[in-house]
MDAnalysis code that builds the backbone (N, CA, C; Angstrom):
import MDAnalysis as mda
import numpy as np

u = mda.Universe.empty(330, n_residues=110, atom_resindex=np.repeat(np.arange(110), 3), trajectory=True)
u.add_TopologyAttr("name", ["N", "CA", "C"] * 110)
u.add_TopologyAttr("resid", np.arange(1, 111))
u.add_TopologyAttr("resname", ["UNK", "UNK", "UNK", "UNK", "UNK", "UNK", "UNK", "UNK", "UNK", "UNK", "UNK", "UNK", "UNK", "UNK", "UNK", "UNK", "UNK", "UNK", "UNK", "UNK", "UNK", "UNK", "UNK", "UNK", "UNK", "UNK", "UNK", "UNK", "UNK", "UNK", "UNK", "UNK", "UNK", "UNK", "UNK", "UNK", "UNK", "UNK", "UNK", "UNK", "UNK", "UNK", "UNK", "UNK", "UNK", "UNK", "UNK", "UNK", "UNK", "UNK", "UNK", "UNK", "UNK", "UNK", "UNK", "UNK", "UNK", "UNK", "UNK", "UNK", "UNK", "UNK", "UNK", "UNK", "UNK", "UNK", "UNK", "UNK", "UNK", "UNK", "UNK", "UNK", "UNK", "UNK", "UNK", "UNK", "UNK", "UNK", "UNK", "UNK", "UNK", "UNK", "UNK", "UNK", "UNK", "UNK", "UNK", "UNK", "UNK", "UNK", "UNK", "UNK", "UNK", "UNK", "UNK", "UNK", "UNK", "UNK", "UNK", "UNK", "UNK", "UNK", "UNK", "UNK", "UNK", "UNK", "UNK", "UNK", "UNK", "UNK"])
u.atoms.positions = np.array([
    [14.299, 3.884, -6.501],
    [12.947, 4.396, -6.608],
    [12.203, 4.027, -5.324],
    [11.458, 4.773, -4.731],
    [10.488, 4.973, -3.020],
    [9.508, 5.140, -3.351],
    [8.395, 4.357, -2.690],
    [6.974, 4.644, -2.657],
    [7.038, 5.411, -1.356],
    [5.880, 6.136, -1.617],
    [5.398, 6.615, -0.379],
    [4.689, 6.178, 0.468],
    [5.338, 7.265, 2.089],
    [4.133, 5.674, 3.307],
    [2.909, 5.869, 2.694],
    [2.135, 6.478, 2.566],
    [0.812, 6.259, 2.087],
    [0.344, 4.679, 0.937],
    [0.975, 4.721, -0.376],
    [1.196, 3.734, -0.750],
    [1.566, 2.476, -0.277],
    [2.455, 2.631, 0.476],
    [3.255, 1.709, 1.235],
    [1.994, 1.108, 2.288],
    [1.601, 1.745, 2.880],
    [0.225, 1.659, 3.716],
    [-1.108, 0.879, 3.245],
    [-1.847, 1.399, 1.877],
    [-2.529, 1.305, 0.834],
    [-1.731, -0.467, 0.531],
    [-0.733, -0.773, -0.025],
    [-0.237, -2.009, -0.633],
    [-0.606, -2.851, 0.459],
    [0.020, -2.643, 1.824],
    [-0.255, -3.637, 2.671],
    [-1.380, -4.008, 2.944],
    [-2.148, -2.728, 3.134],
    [-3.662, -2.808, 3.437],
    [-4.286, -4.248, 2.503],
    [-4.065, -3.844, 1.293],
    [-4.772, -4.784, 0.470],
    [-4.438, -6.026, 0.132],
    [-2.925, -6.250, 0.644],
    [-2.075, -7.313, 0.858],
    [-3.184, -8.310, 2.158],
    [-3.269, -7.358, 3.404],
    [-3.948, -8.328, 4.163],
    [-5.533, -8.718, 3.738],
    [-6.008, -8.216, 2.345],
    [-7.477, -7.856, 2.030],
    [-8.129, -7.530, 2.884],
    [-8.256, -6.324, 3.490],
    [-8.363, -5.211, 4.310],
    [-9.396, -4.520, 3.827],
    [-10.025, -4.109, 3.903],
    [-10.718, -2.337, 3.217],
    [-10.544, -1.544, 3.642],
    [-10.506, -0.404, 3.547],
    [-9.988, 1.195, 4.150],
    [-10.964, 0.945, 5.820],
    [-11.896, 0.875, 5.471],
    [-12.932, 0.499, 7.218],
    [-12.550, -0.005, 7.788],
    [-12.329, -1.574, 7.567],
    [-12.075, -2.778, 8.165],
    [-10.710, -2.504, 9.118],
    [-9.615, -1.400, 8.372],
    [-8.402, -1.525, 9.057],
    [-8.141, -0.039, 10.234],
    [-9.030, 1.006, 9.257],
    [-9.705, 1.885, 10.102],
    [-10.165, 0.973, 11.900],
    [-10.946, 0.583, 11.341],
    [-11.748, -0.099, 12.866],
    [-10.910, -0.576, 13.827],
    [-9.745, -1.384, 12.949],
    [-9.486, -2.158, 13.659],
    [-8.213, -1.901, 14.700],
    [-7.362, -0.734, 14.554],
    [-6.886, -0.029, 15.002],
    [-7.408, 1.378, 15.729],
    [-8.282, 1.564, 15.588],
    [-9.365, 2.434, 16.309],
    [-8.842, 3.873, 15.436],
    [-9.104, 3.776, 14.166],
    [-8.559, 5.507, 13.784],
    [-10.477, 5.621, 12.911],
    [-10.552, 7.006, 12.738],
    [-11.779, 7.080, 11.869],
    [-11.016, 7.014, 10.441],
    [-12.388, 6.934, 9.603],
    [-12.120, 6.083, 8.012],
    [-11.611, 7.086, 7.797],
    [-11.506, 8.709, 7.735],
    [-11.113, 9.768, 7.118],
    [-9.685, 9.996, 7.136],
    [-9.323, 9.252, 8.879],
    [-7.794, 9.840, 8.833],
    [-7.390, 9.058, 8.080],
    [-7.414, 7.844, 8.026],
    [-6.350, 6.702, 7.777],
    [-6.675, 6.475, 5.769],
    [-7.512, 7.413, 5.105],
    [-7.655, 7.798, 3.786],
    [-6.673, 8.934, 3.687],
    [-6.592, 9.823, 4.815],
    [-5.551, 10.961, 4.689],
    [-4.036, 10.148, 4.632],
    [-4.070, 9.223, 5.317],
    [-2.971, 8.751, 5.476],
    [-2.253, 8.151, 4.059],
    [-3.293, 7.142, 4.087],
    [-2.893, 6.750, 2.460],
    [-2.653, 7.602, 1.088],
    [-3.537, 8.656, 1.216],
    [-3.477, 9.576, 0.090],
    [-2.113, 10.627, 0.611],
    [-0.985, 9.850, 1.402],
    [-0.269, 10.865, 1.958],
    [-0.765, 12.861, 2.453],
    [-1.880, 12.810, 2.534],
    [-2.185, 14.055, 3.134],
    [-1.731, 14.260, 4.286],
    [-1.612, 13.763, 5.108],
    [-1.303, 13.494, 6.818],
    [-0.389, 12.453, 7.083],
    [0.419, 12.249, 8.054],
    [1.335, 11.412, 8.484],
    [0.896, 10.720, 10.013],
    [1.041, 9.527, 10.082],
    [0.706, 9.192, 11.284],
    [1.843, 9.225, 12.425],
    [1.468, 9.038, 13.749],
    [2.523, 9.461, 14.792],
    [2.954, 8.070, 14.859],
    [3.934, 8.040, 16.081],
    [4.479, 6.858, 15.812],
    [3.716, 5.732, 16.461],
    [2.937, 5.775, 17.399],
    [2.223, 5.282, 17.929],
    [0.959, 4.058, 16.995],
    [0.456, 4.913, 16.171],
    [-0.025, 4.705, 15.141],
    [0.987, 3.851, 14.139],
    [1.907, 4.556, 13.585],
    [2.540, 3.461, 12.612],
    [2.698, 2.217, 13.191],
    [2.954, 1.723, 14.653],
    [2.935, 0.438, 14.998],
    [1.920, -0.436, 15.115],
    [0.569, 0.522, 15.799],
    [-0.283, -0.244, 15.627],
    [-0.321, -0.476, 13.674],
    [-0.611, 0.056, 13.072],
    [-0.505, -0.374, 11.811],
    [0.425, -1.674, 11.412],
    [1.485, -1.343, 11.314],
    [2.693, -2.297, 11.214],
    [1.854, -3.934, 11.995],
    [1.672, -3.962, 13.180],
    [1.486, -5.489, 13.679],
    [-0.228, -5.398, 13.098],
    [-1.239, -4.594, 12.691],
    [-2.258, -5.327, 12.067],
    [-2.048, -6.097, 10.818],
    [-1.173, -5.402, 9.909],
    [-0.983, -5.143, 8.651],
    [0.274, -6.537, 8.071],
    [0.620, -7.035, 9.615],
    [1.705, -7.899, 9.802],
    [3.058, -7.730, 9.389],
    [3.308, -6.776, 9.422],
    [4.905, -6.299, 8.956],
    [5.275, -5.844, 9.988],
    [6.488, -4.985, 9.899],
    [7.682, -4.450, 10.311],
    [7.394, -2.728, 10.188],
    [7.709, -2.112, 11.451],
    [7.708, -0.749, 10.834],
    [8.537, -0.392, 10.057],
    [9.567, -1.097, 10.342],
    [10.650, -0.333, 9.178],
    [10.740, -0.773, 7.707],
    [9.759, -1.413, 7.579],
    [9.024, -1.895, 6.328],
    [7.950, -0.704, 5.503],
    [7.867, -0.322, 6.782],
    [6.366, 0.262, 6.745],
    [6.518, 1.908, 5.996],
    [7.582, 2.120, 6.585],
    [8.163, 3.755, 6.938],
    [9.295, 3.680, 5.745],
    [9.589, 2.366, 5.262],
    [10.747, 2.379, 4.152],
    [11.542, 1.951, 4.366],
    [12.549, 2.017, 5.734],
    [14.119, 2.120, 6.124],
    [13.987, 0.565, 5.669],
    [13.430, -0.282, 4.913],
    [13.817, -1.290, 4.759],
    [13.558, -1.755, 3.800],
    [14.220, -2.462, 2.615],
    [13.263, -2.440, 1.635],
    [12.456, -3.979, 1.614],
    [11.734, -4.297, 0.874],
    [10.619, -5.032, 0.920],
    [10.403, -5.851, -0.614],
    [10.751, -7.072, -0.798],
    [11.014, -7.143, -2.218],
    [9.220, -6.755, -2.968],
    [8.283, -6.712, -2.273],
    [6.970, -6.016, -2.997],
    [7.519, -5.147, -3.863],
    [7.850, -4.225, -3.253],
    [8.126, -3.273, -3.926],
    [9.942, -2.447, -4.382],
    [10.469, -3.863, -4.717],
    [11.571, -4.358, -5.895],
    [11.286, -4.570, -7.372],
    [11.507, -3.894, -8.170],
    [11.606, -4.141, -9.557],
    [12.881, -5.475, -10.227],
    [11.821, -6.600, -10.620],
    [13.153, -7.262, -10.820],
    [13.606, -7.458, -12.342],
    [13.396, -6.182, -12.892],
    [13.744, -6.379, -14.482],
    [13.507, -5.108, -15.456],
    [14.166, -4.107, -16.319],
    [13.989, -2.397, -16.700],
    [12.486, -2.605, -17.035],
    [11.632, -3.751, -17.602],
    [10.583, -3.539, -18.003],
    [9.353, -3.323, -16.690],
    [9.924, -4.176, -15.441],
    [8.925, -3.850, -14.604],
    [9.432, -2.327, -13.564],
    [10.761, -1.840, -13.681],
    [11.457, -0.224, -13.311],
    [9.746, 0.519, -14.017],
    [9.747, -0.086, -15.612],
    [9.182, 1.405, -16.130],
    [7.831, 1.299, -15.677],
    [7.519, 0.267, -15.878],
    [5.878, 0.304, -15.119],
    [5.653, 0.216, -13.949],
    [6.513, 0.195, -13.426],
    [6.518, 0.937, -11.396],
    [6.251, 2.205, -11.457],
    [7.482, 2.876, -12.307],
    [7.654, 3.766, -12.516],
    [6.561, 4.902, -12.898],
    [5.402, 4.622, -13.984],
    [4.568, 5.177, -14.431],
    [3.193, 4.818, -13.816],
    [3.720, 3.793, -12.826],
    [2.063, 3.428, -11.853],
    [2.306, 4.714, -10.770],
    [3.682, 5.039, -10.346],
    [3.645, 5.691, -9.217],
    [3.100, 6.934, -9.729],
    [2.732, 7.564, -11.131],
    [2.947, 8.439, -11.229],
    [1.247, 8.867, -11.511],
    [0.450, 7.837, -11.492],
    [-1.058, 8.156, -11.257],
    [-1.875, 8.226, -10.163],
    [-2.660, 8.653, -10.218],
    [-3.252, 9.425, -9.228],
    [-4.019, 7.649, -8.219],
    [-4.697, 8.272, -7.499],
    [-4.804, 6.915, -6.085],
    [-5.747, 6.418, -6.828],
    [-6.411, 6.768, -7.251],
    [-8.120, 6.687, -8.347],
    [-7.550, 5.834, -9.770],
    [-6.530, 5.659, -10.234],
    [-6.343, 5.227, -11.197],
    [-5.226, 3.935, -10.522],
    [-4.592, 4.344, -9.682],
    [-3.888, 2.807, -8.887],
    [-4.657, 2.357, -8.420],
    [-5.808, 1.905, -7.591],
    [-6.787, 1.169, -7.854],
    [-7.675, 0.656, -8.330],
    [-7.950, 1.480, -9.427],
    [-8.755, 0.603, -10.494],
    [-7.095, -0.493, -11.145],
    [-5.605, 0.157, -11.533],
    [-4.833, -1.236, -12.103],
    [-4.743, -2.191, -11.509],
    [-4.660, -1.755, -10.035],
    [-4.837, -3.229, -9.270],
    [-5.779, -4.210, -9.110],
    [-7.062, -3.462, -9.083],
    [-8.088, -4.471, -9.336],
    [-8.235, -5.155, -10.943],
    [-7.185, -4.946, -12.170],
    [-7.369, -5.533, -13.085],
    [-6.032, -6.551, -12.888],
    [-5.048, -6.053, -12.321],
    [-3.953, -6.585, -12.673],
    [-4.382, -7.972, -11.466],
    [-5.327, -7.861, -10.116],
    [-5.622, -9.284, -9.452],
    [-6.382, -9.662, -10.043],
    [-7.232, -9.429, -10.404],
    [-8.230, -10.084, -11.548],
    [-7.651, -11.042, -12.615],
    [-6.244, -10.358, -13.504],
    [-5.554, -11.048, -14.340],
    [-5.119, -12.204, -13.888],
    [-4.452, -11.931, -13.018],
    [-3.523, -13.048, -11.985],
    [-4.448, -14.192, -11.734],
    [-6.072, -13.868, -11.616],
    [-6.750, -15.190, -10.639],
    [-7.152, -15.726, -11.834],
    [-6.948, -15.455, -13.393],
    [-8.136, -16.094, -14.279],
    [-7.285, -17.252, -14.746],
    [-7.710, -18.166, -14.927],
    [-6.696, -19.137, -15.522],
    [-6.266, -18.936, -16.855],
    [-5.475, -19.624, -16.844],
    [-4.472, -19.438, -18.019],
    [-4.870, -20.423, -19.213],
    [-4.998, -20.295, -20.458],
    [-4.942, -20.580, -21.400],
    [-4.352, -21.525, -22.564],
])
């Protein structure tokens, strides 16, 4: 199972706690492309995927896939299916799970 660069892009982004601006800026692209990017509408050149790759602190071939990345390894059929059915919602609904599922993660435990 493959995410797409967009996703792939989007994960890291928020991996470095980034905001769509912040990483926009900081590579010099406007906020629009690099939303095209993520929402896979547009593809970046290669030029671009590197600068990305060393803001974002990875590897292009991390970045682009040719490598896999245990992030985004399933290590058990129960977390396959809910990979599985996250990939399959829209960008608007993968960010609102992520902001519940870090939320979950930071509250203490019980």
């Amino acid at each position: 199972m493959s995410t797409s660069l967009g996703q792939r892009i989007t994960h890291y982004r928020k991996k470095a706690n980034l905001s769509r601006k912040q990483l926009a800026s900081n590579i010099g692209l406007a906020y629009d492309t690099l939303r095209r990017y993520e929402n896979d509408e547009r593809e970046p050149n290669v030029s671009t995927l590197v600068d990305l790759a060393k803001e974002l602190n990875i590897t292009v071939d991390v970045l682009v896939g040719a490598k896999s990345h245990p992030d985004f390894m399933a290590q058990n059929t129960g977390e396959s299916a809910i990979l599985r059915n996250f990939r399959k919602l829209s960008s608007s609904w993968r960010d609102r799970i992520e902001t519940l599922i870090s939320w979950l993660a930071e509250t203490p435990k019980t």
